[in-house]
C-alpha positions as a Markdown table, in Angstrom:
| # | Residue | x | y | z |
|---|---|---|---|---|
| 1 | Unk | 6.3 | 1.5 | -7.5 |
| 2 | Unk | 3.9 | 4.0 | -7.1 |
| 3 | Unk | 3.0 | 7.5 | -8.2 |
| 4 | Unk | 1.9 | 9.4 | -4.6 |
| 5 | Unk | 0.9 | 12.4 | -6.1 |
| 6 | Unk | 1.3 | 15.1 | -9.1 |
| 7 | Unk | 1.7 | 18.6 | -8.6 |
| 8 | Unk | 1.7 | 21.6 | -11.1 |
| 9 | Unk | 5.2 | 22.6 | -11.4 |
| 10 | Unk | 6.5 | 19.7 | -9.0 |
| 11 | Unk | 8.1 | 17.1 | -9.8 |
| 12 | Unk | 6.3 | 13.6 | -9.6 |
| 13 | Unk | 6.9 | 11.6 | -6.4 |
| 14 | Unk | 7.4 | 7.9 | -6.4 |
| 15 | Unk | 6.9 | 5.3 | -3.9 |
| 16 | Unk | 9.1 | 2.4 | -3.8 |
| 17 | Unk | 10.0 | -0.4 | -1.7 |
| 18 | Unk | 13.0 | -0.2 | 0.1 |
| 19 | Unk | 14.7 | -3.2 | 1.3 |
| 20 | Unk | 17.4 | -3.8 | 3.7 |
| 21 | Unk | 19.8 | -6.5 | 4.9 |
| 22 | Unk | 21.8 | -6.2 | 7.9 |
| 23 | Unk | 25.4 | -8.2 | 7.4 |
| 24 | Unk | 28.5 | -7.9 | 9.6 |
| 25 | Unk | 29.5 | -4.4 | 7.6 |
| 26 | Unk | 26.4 | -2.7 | 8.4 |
| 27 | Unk | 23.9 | -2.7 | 6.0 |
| 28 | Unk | 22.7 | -3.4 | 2.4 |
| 29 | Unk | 19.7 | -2.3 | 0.6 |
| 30 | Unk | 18.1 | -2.3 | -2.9 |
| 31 | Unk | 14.8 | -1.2 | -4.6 |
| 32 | Unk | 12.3 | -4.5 | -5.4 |
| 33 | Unk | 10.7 | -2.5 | -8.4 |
| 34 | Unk | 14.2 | -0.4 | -9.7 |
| 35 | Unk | 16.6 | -2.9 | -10.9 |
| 36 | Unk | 20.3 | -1.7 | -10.3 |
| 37 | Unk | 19.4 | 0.4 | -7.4 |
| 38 | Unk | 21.5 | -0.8 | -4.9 |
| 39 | Unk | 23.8 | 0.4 | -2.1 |
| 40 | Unk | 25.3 | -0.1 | 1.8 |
| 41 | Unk | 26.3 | 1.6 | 4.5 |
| 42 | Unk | 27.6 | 1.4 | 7.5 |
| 43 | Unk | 24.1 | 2.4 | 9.4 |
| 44 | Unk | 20.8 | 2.1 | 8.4 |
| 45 | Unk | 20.4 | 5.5 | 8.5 |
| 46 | Unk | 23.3 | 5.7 | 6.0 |
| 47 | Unk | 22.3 | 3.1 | 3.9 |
| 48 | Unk | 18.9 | 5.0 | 3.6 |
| 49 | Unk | 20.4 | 8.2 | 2.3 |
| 50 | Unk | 22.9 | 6.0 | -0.2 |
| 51 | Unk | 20.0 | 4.5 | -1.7 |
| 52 | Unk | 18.1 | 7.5 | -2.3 |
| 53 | Unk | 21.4 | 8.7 | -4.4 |
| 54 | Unk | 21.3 | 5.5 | -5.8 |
| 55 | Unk | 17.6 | 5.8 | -6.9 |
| 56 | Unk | 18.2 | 8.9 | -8.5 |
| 57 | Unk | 21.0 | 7.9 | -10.5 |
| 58 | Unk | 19.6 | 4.9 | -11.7 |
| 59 | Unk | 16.8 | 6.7 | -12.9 |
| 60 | Unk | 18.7 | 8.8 | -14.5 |
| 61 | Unk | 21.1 | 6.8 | -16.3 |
| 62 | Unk | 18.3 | 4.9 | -17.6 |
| 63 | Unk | 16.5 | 7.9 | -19.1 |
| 64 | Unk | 19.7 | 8.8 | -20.7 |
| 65 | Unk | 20.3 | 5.5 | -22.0 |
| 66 | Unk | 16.9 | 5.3 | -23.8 |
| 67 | Unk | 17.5 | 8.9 | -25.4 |
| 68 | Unk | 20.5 | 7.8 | -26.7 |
| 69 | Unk | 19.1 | 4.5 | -27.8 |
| 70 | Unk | 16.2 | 5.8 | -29.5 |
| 71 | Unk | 18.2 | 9.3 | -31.3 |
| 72 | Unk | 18.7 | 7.7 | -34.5 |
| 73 | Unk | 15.8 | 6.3 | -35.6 |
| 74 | Unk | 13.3 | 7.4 | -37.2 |
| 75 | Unk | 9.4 | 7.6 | -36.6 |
| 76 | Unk | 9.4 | 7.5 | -33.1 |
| 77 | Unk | 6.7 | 8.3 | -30.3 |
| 78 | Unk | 8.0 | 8.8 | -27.1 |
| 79 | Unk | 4.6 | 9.8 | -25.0 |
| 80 | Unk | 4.0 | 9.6 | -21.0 |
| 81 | Unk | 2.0 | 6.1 | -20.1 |
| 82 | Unk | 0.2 | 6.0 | -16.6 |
| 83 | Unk | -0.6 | 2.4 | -14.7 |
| 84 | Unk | -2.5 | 1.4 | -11.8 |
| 85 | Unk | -1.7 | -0.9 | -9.9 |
């Protein structure tokens, strides 16, 4: 995963690593750094766009998940953290 760039007022884009299979339905990809992001389709190009939708979701859900997690307790600090790879 990597950050690509920051704008003011953008949102931040991402880069991940896409992987895809080919089996006898078509296609299956996932994302090597984005556990449960995972999809198929019957094209490559289809399985491309299905991913993205699944990346976003993912994403998502797992924000939501930690929001709700962390909603009752008390003494908290939820702050941004940047990494380099």
């Amino acid at each position: 995963m990597r950050f690509v760039e920051e704008l003011p007022g953008a949102n931040t884009r991402i880069e991940f690593t896409e992987v895809f299979q080919k089996v006898p339905e078509g296609y299956i990809g996932f994302v090597e750094e984005l556990p449960g992001a995972n999809t198929q389709g019957r094209t490559l190009e289809e399985a491309r766009a299905n991913l993205q939708e699944a990346i976003e979701m993912t994403l998502e859900a797992n924000r939501i998940l930690a929001e709700e997690s962390i909603a009752s307790i008390q003494d908290v600090i939820s702050e941004p953290v940047f990494v380099e790879i």
